[in-house]
Predicted model as a PDB file, atoms N, CA, C, CB and O in Angstrom, pLDDT in the B-factor column:
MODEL        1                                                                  
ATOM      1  N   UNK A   1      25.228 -22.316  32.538  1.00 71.00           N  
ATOM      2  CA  UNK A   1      26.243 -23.322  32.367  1.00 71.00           C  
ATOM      3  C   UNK A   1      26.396 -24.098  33.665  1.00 71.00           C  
ATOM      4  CB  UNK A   1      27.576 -22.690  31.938  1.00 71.00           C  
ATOM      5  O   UNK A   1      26.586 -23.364  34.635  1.00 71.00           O  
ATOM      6  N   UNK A   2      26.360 -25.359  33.915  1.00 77.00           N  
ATOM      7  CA  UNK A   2      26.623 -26.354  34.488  1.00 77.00           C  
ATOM      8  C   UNK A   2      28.254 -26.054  35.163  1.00 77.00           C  
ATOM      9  CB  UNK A   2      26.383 -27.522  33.457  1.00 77.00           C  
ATOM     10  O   UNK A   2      29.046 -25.636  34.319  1.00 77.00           O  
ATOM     11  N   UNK A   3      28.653 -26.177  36.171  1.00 86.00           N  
ATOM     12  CA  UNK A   3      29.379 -26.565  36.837  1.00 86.00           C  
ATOM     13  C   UNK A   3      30.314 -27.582  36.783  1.00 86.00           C  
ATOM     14  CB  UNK A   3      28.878 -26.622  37.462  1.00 86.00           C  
ATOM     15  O   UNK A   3      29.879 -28.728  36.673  1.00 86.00           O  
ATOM     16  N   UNK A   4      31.227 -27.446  36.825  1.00 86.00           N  
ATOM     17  CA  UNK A   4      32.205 -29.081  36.907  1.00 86.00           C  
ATOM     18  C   UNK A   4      32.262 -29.594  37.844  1.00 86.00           C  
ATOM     19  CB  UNK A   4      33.599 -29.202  36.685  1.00 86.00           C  
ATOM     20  O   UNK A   4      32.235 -28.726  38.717  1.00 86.00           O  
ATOM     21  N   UNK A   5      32.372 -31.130  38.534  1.00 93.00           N  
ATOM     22  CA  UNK A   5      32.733 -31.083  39.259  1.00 93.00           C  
ATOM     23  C   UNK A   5      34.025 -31.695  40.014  1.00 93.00           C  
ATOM     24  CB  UNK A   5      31.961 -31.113  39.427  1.00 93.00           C  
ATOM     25  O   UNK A   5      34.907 -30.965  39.563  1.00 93.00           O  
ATOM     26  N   UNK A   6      34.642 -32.562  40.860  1.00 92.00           N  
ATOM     27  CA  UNK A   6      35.666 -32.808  41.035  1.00 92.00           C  
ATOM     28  C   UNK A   6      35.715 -33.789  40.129  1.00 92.00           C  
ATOM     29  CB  UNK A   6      35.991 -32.962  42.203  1.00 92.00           C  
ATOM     30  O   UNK A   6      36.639 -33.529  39.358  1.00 92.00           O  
ATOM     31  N   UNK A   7      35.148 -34.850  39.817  1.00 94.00           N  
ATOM     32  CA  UNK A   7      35.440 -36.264  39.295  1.00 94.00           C  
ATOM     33  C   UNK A   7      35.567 -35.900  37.585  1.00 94.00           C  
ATOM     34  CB  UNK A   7      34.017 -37.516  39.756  1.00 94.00           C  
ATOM     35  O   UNK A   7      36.389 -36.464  36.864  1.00 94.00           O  
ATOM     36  N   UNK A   8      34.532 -34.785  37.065  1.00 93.00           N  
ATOM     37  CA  UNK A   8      34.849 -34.140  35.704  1.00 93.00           C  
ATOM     38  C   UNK A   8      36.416 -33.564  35.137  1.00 93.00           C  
ATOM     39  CB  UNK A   8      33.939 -32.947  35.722  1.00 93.00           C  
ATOM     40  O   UNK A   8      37.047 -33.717  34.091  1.00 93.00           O  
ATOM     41  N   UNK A   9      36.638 -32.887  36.323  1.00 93.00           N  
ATOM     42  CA  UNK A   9      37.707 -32.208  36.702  1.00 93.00           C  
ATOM     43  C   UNK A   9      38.767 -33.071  36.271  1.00 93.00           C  
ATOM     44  CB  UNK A   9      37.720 -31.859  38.108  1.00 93.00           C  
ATOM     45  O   UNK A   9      39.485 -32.842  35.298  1.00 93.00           O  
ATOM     46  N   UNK A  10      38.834 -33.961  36.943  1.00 95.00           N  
ATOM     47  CA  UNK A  10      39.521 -35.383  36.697  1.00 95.00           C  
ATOM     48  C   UNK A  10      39.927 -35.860  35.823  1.00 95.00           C  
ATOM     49  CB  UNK A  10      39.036 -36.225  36.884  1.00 95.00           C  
ATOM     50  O   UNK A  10      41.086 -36.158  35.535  1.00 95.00           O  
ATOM     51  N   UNK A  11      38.698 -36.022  35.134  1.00 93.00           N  
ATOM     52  CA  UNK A  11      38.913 -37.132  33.692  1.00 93.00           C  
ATOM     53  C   UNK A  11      39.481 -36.056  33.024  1.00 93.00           C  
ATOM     54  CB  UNK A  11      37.392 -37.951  32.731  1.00 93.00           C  
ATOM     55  O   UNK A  11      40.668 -36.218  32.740  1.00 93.00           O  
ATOM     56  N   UNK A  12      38.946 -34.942  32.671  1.00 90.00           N  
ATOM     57  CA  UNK A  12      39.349 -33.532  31.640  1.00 90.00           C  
ATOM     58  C   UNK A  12      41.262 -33.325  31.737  1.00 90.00           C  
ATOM     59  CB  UNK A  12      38.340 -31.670  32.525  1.00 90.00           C  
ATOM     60  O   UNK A  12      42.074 -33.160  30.827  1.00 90.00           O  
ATOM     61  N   UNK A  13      41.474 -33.432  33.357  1.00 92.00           N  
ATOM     62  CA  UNK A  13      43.361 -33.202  33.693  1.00 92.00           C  
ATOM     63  C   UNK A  13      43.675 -34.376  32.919  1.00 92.00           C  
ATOM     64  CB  UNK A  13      44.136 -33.348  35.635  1.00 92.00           C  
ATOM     65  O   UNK A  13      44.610 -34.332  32.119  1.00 92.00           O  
ATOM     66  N   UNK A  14      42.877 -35.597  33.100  1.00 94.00           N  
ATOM     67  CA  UNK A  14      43.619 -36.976  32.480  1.00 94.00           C  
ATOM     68  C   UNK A  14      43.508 -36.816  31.030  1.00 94.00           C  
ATOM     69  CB  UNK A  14      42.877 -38.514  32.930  1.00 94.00           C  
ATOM     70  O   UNK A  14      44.482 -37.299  30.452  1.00 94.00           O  
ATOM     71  N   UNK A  15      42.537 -36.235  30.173  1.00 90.00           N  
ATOM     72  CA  UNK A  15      42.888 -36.199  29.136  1.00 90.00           C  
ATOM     73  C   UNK A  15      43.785 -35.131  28.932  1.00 90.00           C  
ATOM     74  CB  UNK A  15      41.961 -36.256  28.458  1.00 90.00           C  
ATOM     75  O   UNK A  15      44.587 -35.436  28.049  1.00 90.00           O  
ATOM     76  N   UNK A  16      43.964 -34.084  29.356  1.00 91.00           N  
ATOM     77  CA  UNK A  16      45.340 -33.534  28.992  1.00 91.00           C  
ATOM     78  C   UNK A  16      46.694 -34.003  28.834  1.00 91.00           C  
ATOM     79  CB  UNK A  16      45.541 -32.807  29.680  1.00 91.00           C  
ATOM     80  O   UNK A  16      47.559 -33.947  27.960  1.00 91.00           O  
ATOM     81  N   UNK A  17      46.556 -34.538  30.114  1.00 93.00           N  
ATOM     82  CA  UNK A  17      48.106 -35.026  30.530  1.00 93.00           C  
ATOM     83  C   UNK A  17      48.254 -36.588  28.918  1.00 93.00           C  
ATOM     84  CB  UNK A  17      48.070 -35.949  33.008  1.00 93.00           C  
ATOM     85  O   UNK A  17      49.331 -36.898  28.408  1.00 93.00           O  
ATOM     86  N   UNK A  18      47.196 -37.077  28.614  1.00 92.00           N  
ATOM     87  CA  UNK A  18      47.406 -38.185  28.055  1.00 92.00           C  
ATOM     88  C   UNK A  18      47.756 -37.489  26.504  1.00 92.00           C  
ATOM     89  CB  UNK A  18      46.107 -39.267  28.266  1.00 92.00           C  
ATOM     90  O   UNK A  18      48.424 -37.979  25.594  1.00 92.00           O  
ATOM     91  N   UNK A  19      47.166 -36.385  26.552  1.00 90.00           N  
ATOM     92  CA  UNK A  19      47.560 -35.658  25.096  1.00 90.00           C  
ATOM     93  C   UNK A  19      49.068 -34.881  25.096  1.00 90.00           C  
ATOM     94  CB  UNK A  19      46.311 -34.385  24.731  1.00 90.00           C  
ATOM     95  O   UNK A  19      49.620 -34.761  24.002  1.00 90.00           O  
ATOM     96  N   UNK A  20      49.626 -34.443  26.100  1.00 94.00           N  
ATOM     97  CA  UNK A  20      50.572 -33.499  26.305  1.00 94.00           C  
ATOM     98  C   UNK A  20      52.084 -34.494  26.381  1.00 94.00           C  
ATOM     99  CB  UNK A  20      50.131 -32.562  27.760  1.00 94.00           C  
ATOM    100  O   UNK A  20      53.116 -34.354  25.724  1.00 94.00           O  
ATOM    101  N   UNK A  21      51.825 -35.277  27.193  1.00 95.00           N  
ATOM    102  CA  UNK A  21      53.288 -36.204  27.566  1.00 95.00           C  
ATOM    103  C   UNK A  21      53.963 -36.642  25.905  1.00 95.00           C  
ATOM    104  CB  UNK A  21      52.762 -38.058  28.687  1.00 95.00           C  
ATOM    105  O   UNK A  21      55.014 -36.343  25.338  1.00 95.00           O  
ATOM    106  N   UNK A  22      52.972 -37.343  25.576  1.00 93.00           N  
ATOM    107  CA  UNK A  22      53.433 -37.834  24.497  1.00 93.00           C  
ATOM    108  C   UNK A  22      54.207 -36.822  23.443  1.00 93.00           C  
ATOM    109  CB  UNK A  22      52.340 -38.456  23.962  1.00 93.00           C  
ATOM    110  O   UNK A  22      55.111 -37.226  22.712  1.00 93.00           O  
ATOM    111  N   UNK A  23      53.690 -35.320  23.460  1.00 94.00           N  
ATOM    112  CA  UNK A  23      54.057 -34.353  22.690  1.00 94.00           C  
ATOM    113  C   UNK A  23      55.113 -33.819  23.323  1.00 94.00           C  
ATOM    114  CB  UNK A  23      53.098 -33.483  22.390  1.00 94.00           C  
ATOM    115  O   UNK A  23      56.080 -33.215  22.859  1.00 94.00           O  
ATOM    116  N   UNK A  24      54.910 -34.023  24.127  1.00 95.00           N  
ATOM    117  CA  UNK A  24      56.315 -33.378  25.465  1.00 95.00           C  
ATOM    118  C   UNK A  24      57.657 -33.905  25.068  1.00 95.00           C  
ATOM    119  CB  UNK A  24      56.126 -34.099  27.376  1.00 95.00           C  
ATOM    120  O   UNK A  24      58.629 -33.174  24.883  1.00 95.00           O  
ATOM    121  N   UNK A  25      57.670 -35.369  24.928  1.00 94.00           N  
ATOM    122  CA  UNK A  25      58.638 -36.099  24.790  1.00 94.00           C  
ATOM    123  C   UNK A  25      59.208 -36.068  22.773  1.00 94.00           C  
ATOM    124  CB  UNK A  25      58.021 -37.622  25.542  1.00 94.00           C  
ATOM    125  O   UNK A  25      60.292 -36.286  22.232  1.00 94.00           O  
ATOM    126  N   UNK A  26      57.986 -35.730  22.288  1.00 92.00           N  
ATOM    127  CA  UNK A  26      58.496 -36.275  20.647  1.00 92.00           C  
ATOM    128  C   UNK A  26      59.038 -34.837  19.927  1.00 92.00           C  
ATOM    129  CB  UNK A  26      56.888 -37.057  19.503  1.00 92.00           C  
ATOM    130  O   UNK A  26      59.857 -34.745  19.012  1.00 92.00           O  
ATOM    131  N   UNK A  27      58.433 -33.913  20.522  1.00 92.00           N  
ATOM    132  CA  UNK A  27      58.989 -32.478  19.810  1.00 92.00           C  
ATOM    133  C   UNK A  27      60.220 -32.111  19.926  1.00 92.00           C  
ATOM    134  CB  UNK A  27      58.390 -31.312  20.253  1.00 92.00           C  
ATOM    135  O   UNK A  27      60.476 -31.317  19.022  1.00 92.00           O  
ATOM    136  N   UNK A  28      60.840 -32.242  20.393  1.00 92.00           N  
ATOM    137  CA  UNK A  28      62.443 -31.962  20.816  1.00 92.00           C  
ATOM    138  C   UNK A  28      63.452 -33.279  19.822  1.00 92.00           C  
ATOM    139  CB  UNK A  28      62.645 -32.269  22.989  1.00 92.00           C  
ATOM    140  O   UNK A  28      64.677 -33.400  19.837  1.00 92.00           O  
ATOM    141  N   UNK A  29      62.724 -33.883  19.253  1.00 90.00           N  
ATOM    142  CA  UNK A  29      62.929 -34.908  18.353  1.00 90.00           C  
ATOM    143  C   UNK A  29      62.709 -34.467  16.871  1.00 90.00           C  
ATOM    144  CB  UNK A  29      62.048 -36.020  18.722  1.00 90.00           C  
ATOM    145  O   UNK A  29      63.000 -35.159  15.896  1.00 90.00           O  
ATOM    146  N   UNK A  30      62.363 -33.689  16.849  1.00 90.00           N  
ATOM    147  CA  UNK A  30      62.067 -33.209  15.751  1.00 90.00           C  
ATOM    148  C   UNK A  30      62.469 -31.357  15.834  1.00 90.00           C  
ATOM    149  CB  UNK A  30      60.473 -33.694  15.516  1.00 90.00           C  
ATOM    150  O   UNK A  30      61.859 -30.565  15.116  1.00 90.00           O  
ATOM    151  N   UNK A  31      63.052 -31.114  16.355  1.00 90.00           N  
ATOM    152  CA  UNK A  31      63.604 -29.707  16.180  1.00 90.00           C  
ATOM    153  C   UNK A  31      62.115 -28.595  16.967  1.00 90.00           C  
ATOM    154  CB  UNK A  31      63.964 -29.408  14.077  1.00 90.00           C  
ATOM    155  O   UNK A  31      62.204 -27.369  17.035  1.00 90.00           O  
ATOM    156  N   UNK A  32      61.423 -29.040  17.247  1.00 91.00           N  
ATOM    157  CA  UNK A  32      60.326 -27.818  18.150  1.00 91.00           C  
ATOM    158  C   UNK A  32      60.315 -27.812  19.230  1.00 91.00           C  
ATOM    159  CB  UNK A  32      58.945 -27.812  18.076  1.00 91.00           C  
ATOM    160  O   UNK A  32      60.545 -28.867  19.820  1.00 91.00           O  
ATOM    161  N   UNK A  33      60.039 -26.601  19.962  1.00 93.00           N  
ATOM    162  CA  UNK A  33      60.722 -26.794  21.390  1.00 93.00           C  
ATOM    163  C   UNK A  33      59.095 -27.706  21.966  1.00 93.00           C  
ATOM    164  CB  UNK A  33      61.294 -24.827  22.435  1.00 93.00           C  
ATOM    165  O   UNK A  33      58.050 -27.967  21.370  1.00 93.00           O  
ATOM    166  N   UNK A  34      59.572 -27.968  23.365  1.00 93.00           N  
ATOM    167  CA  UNK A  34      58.856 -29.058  24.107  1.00 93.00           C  
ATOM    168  C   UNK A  34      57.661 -27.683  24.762  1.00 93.00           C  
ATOM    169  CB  UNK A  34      60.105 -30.178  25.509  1.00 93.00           C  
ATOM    170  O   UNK A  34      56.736 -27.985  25.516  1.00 93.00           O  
ATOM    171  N   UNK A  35      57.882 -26.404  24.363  1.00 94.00           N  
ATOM    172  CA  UNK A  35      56.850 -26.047  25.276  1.00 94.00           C  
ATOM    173  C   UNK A  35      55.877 -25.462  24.323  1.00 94.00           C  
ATOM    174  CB  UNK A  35      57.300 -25.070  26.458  1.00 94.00           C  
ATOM    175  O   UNK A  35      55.222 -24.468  24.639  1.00 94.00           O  
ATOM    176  N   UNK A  36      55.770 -25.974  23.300  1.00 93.00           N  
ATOM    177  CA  UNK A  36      54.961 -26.492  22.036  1.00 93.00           C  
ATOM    178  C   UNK A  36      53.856 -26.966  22.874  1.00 93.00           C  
ATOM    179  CB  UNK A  36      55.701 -27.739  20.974  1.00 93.00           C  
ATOM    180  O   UNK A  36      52.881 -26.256  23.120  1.00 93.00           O  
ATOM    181  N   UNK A  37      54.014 -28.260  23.353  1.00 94.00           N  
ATOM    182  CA  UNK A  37      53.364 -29.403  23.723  1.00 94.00           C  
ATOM    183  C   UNK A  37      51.811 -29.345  24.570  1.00 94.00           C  
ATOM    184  CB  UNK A  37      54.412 -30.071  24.532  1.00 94.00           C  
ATOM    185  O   UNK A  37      50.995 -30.251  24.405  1.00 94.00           O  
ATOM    186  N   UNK A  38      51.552 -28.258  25.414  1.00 94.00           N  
ATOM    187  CA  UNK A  38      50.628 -27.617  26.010  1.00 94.00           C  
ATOM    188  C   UNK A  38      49.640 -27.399  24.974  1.00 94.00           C  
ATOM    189  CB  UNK A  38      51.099 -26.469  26.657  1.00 94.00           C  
ATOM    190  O   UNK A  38      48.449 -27.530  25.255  1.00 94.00           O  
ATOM    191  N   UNK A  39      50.041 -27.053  23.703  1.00 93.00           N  
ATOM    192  CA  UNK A  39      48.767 -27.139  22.427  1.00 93.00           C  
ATOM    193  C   UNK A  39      48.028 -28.209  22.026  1.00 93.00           C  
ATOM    194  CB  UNK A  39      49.219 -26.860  21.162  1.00 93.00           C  
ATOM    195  O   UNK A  39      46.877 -28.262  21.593  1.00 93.00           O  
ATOM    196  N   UNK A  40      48.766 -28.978  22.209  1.00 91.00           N  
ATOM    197  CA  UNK A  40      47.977 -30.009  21.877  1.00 91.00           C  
ATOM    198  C   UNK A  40      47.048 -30.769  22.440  1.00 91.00           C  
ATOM    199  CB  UNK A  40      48.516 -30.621  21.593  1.00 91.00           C  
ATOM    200  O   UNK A  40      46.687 -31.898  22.108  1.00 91.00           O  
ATOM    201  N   UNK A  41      46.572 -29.904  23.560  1.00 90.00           N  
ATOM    202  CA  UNK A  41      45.276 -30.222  23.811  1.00 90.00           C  
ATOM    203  C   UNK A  41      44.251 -29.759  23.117  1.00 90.00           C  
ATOM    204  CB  UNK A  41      45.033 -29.978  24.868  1.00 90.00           C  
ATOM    205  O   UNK A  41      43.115 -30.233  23.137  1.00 90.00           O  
ATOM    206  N   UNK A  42      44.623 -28.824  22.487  1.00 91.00           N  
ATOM    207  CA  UNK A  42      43.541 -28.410  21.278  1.00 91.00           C  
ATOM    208  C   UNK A  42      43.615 -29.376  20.394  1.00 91.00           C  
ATOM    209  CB  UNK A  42      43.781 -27.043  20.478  1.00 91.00           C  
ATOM    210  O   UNK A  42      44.735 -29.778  20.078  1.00 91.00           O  
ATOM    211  N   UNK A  43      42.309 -30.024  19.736  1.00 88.00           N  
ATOM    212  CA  UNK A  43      42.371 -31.061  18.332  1.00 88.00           C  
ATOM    213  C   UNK A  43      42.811 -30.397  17.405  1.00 88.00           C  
ATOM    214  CB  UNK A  43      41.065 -31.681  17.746  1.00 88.00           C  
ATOM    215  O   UNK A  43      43.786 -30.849  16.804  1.00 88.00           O  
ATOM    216  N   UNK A  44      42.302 -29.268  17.042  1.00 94.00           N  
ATOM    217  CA  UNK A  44      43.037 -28.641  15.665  1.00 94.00           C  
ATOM    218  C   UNK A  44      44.825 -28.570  15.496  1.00 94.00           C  
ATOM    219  CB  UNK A  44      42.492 -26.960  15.597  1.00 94.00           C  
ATOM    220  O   UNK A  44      45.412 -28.430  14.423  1.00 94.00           O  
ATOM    221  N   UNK A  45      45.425 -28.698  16.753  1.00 94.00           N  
ATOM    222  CA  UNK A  45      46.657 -27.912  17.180  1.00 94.00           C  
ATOM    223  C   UNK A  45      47.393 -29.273  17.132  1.00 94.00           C  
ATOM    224  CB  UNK A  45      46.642 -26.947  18.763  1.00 94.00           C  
ATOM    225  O   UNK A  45      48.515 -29.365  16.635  1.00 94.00           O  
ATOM    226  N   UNK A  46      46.795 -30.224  17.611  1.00 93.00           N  
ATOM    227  CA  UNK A  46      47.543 -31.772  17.551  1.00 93.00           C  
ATOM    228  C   UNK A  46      47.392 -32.133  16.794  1.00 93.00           C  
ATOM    229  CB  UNK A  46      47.379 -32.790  18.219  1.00 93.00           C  
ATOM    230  O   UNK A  46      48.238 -33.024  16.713  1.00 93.00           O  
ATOM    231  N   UNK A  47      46.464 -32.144  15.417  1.00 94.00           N  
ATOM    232  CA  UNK A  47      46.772 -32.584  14.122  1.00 94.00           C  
ATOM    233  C   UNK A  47      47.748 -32.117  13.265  1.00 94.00           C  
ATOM    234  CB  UNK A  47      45.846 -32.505  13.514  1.00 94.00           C  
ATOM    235  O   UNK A  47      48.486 -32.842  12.599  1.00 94.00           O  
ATOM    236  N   UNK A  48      47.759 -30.673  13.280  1.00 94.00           N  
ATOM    237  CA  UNK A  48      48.914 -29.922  12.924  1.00 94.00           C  
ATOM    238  C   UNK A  48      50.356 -30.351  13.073  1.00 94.00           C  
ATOM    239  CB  UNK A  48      48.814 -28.865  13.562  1.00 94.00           C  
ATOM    240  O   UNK A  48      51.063 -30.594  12.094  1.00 94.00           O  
ATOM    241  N   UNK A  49      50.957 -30.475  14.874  1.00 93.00           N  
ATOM    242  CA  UNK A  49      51.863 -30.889  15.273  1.00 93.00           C  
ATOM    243  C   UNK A  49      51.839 -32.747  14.356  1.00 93.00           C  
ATOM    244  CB  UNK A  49      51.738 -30.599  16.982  1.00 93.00           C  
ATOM    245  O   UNK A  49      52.677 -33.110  13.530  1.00 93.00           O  
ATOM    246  N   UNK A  50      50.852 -33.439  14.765  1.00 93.00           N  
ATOM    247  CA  UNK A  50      50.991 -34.599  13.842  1.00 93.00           C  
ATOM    248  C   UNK A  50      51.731 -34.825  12.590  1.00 93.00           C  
ATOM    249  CB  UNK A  50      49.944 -34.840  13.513  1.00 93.00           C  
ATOM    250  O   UNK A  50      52.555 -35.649  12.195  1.00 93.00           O  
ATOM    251  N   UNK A  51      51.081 -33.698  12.070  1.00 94.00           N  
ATOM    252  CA  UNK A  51      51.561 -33.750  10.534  1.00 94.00           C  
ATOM    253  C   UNK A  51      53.117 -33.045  10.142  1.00 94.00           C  
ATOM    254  CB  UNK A  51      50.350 -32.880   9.630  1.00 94.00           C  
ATOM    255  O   UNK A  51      53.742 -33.376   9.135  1.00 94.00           O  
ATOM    256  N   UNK A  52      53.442 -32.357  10.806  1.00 91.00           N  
ATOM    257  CA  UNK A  52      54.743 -32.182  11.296  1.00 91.00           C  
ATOM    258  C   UNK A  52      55.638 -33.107  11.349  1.00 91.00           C  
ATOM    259  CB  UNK A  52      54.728 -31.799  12.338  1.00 91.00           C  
ATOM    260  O   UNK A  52      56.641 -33.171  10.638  1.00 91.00           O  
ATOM    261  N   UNK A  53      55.257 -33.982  12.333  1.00 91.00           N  
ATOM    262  CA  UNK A  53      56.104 -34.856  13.139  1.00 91.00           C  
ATOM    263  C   UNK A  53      56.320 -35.852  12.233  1.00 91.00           C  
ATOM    264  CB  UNK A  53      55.540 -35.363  14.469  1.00 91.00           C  
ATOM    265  O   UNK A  53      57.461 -36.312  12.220  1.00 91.00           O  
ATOM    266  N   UNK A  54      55.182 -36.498  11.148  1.00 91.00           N  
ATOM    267  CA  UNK A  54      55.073 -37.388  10.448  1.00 91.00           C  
ATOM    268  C   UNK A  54      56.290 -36.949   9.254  1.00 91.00           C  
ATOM    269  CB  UNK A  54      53.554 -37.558  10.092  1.00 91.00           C  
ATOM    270  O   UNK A  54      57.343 -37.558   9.060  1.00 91.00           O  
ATOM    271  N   UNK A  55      55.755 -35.583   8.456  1.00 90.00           N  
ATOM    272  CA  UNK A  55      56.724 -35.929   7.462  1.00 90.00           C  
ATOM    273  C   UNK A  55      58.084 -35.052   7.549  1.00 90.00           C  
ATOM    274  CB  UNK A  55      56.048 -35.762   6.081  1.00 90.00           C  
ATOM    275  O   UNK A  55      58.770 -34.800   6.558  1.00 90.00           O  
ATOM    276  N   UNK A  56      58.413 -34.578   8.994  1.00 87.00           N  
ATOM    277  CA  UNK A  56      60.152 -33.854   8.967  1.00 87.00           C  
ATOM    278  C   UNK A  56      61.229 -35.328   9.618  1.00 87.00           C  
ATOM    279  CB  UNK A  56      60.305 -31.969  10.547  1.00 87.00           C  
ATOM    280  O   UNK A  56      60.764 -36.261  10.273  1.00 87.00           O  
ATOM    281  N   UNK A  57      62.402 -35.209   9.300  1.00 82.00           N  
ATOM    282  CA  UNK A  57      63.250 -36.004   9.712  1.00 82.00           C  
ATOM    283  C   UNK A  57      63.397 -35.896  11.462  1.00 82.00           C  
ATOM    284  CB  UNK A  57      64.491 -35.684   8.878  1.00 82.00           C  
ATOM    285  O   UNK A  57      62.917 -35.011  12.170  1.00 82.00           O  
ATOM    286  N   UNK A  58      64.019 -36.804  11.797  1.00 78.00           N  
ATOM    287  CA  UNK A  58      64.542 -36.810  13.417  1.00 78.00           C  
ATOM    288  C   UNK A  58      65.779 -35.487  13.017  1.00 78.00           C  
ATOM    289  CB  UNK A  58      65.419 -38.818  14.147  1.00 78.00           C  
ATOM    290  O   UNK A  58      66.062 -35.050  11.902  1.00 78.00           O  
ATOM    291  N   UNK A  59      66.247 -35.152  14.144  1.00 77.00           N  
ATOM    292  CA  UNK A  59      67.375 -34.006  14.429  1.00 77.00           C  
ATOM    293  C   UNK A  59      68.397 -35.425  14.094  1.00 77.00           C  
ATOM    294  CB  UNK A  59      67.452 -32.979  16.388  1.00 77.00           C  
ATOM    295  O   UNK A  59      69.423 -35.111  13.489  1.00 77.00           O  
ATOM    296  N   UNK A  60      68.275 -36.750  14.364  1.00 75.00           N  
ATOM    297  CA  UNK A  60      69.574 -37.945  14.018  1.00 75.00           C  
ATOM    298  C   UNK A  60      69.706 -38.371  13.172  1.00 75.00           C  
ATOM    299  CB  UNK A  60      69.737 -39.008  14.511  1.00 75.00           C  
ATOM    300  O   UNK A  60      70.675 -39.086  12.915  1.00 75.00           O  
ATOM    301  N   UNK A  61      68.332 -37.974  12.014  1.00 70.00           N  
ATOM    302  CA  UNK A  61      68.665 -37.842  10.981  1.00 70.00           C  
ATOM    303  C   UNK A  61      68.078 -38.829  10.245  1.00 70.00           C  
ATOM    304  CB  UNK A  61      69.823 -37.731  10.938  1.00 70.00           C  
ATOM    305  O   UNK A  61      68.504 -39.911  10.649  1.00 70.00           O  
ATOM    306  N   UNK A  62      67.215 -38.974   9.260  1.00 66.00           N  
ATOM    307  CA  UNK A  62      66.112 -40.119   8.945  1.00 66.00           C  
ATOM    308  C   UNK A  62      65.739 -41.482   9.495  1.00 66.00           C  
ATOM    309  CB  UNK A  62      66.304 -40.455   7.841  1.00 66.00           C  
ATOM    310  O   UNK A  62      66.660 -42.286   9.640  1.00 66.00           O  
ATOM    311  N   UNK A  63      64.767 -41.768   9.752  1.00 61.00           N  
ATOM    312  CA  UNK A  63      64.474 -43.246  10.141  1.00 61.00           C  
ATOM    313  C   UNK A  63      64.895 -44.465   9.436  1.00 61.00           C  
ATOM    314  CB  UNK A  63      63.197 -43.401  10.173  1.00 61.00           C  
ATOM    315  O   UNK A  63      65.538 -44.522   8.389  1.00 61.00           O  
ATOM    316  N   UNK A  64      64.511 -45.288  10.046  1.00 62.00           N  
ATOM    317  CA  UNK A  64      65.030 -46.473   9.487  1.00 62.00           C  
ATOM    318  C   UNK A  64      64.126 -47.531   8.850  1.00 62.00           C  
ATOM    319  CB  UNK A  64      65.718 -47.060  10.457  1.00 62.00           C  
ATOM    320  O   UNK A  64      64.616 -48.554   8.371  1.00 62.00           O  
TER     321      UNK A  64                                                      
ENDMDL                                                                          
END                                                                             
């Protein structure tokens, strides 16, 4: 196996962080706690949470 190296390293943290924030912020909006959000760097785990998010109400109580 190949090695990573710093600049790999890189892009891989940036796609986390670009998958995680967004989940960070919307789960607590929907009744799951925010430390959920670390999963969803897995694809299987963020479609899941997706589909969640899509069809439960806000905690404020349906959209508009």
């Amino acid at each position: 196996m190949i090695p990573m190296g710093p600049f790999q390293l890189f892009i891989l943290g940036s796609w986390v962080l670009l998958l995680v924030v967004p989940f960070w912020k919307l789960l607590p909006r929907y009744g799951i706690s925010k430390y959920f959000a670390p999963l969803a760097a897995m694809p299987a785990i963020a479609l899941v949470l997706l589909w969640i998010i899509a069809f439960k109400e806000d905690i404020d109580g349906p959209r508009k």
